[in-house]
Backbone as CSV, one residue per row, in Angstrom:
resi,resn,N_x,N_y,N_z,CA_x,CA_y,CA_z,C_x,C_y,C_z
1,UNK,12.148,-21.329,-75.630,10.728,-21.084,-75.466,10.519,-19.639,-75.015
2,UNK,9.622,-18.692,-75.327,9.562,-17.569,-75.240,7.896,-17.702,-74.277
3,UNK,8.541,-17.059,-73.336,7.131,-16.881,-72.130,6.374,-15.753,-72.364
4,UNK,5.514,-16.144,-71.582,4.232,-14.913,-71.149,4.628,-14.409,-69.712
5,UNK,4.335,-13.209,-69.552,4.344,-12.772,-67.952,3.002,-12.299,-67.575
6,UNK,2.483,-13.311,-65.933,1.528,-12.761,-65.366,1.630,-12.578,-64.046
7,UNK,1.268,-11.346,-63.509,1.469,-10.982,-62.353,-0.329,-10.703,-61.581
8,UNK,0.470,-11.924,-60.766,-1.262,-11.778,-59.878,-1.291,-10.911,-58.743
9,UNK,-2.587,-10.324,-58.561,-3.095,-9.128,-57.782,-2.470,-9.045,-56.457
10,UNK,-1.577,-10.206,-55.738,-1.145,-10.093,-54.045,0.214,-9.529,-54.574
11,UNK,0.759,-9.786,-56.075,2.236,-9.113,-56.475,2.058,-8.069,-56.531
12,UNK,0.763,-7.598,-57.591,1.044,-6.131,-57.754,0.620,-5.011,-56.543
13,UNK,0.147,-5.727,-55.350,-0.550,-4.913,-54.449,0.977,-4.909,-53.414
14,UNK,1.951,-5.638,-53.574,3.153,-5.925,-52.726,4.004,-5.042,-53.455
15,UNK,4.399,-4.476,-54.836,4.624,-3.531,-55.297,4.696,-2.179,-55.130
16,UNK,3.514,-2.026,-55.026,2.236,-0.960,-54.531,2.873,-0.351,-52.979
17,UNK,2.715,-1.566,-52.251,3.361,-1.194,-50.914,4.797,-1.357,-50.426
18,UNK,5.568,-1.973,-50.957,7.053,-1.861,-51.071,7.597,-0.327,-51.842
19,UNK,6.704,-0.104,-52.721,7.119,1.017,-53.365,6.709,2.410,-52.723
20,UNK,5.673,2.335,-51.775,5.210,3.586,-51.293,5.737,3.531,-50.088
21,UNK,6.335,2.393,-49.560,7.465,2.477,-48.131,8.232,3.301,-48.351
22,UNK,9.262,2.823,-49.795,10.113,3.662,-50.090,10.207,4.798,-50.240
23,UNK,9.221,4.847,-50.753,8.540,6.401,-50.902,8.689,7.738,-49.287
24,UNK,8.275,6.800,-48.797,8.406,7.645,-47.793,10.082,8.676,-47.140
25,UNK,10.818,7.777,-47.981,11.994,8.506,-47.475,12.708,9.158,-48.791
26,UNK,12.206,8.423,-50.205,12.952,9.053,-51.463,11.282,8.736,-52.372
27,UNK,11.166,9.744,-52.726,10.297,9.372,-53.984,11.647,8.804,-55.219
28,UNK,12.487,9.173,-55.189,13.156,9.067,-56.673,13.849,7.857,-56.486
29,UNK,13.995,7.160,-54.869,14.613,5.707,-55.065,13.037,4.772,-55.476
30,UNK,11.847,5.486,-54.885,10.787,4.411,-55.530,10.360,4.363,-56.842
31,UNK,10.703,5.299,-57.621,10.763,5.189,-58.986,11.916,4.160,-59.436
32,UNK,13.257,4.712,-58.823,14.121,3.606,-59.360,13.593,2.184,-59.191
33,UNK,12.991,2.110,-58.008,12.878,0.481,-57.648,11.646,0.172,-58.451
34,UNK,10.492,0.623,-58.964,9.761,0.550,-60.182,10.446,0.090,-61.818
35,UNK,11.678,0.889,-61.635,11.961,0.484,-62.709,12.782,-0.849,-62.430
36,UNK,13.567,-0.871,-61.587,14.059,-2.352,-61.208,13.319,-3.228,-60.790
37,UNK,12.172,-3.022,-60.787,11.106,-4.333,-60.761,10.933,-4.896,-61.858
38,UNK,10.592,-3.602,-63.242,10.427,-4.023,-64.479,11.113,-4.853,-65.065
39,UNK,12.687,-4.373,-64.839,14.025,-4.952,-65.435,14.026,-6.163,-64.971
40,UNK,13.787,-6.650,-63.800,13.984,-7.645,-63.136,13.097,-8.965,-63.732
41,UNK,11.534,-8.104,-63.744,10.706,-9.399,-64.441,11.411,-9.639,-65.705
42,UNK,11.802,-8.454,-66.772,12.479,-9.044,-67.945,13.144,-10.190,-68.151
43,UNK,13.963,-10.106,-67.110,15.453,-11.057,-66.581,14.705,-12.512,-66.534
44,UNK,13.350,-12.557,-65.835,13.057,-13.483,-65.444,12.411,-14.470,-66.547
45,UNK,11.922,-13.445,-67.059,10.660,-13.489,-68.411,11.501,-14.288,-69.559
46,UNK,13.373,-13.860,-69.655,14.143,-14.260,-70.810,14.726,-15.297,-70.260
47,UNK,14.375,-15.913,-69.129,14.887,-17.072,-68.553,14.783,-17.699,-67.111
48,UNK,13.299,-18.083,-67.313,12.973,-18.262,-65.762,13.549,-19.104,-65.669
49,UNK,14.175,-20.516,-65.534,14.472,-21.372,-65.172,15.906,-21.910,-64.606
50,UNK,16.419,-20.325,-65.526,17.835,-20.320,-64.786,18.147,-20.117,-63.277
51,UNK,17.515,-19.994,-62.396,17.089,-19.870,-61.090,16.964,-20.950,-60.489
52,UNK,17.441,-21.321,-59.585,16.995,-22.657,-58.561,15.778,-22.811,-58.120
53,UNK,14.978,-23.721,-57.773,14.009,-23.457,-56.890,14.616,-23.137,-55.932
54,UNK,13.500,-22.812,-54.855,13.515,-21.575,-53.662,14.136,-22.748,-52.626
55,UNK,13.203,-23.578,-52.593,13.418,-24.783,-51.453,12.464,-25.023,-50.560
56,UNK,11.038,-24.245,-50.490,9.860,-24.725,-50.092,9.512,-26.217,-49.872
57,UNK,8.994,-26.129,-49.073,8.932,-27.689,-48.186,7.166,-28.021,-48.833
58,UNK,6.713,-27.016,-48.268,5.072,-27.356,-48.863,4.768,-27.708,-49.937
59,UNK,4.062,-28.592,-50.780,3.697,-29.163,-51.935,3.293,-28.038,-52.591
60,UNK,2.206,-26.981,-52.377,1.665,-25.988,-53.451,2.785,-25.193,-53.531
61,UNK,4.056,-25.076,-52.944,5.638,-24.188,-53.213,6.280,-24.689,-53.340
62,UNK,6.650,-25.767,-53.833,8.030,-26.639,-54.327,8.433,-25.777,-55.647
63,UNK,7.428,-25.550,-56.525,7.465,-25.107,-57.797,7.603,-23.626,-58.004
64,UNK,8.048,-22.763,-57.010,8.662,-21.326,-56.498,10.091,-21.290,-56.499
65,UNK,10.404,-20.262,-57.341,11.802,-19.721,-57.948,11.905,-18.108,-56.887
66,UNK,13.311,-17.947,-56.844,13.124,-16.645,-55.763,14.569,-15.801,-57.046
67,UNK,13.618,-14.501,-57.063,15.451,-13.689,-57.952,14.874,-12.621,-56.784
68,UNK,15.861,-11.447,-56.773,16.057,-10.403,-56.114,16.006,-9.488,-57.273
69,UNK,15.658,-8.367,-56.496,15.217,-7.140,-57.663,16.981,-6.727,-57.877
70,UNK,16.874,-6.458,-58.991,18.359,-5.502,-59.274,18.486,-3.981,-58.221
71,UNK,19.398,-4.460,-57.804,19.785,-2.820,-56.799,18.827,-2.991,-55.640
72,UNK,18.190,-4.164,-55.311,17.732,-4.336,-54.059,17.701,-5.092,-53.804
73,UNK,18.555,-5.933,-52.894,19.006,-7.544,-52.884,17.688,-7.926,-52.084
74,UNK,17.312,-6.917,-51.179,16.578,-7.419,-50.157,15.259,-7.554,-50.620
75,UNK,14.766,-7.144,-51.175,13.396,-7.566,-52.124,13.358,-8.778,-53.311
76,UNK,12.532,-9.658,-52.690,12.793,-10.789,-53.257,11.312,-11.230,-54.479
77,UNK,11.426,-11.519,-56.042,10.308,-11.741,-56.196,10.212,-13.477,-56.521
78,UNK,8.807,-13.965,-55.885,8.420,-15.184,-56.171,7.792,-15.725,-57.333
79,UNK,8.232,-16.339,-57.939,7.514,-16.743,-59.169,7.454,-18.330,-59.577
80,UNK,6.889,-18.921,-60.515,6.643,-19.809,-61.279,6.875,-19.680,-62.720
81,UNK,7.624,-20.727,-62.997,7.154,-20.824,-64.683,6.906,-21.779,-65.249
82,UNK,5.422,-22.229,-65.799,4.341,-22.814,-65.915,4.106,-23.100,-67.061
83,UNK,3.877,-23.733,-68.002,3.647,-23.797,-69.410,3.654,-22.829,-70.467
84,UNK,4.561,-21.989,-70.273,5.236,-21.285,-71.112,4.691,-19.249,-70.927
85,UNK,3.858,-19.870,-69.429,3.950,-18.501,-69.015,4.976,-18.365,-67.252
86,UNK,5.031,-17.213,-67.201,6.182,-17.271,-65.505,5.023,-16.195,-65.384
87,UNK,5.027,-16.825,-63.830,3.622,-16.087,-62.833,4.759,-15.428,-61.512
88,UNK,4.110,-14.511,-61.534,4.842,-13.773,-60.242,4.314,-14.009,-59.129
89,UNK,4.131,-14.384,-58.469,3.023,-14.638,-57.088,3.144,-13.733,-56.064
90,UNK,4.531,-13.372,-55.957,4.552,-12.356,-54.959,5.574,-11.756,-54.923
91,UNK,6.182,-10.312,-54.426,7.347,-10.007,-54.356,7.120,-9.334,-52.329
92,UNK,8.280,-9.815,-52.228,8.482,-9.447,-50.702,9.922,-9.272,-50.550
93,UNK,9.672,-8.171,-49.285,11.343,-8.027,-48.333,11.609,-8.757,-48.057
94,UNK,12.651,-9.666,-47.843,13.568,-10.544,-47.448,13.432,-10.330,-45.753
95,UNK,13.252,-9.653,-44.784,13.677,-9.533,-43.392,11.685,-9.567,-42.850
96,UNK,10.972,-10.113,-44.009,9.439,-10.370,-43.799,9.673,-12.107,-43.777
97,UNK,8.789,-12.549,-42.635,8.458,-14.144,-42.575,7.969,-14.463,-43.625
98,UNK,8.561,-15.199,-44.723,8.630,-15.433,-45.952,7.389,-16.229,-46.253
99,UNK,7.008,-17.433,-44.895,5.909,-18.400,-45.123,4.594,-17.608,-44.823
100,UNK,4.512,-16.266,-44.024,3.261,-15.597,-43.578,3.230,-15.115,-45.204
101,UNK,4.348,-14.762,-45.647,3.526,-14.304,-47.286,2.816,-14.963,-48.193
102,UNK,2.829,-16.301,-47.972,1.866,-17.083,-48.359,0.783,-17.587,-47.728
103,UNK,0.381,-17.089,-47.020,-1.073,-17.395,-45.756,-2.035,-18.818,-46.664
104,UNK,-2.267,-18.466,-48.106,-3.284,-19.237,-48.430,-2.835,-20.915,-48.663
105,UNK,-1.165,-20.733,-48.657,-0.306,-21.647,-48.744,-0.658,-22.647,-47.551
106,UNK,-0.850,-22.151,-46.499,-0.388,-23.145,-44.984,-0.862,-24.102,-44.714
């Protein structure tokens, strides 16, 4: 089955600010990690399901897959894959309270 990718607005704004952290100490590692975001959704996009679920306890996150960006273990992105599209919901640091990243979740 060949998916769709959609990335909703709390991903790309977690992007946004993961990437301009980085920024602060390398512009040229936050480009890299731009591009290893891209690569990464690919990965995900040609086979979401190869991934475990995450292990979320809450009913609206049971159905959350976790990969790590390439070349940054510690950035983790959250996703779904849903009737033949994979939704990104969020990407976060790993050493961030994983359940505060879902606030609307609780």
């Amino acid at each position: 089955m060949k998916y769709r990718l959609f990335v909703f607005p709390e991903a790309d704004r977690d992007l946004e600010e993961l990437a301009g952290y980085i920024a602060r100490t390398s512009e040229a590692s936050a480009l890299r990690f731009y591009d290893a975001v891209e690569h990464t959704y690919g990965r995900i996009v040609a086979a979401p399901e190869s991934v475990a679920l995450y292990g979320f306890t809450r009913a609206e996150m049971t159905d959350l897959r976790v990969r790590s960006v390439r070349g940054f273990p510690n950035h983790l992105i959250f996703y779904r894959a849903l009737h033949g599209e994979v939704q990104i919901v969020r990407l976060l640091h790993a050493a961030r309270d994983l359940s505060a990243g879902f606030p609307d979740q609780n």
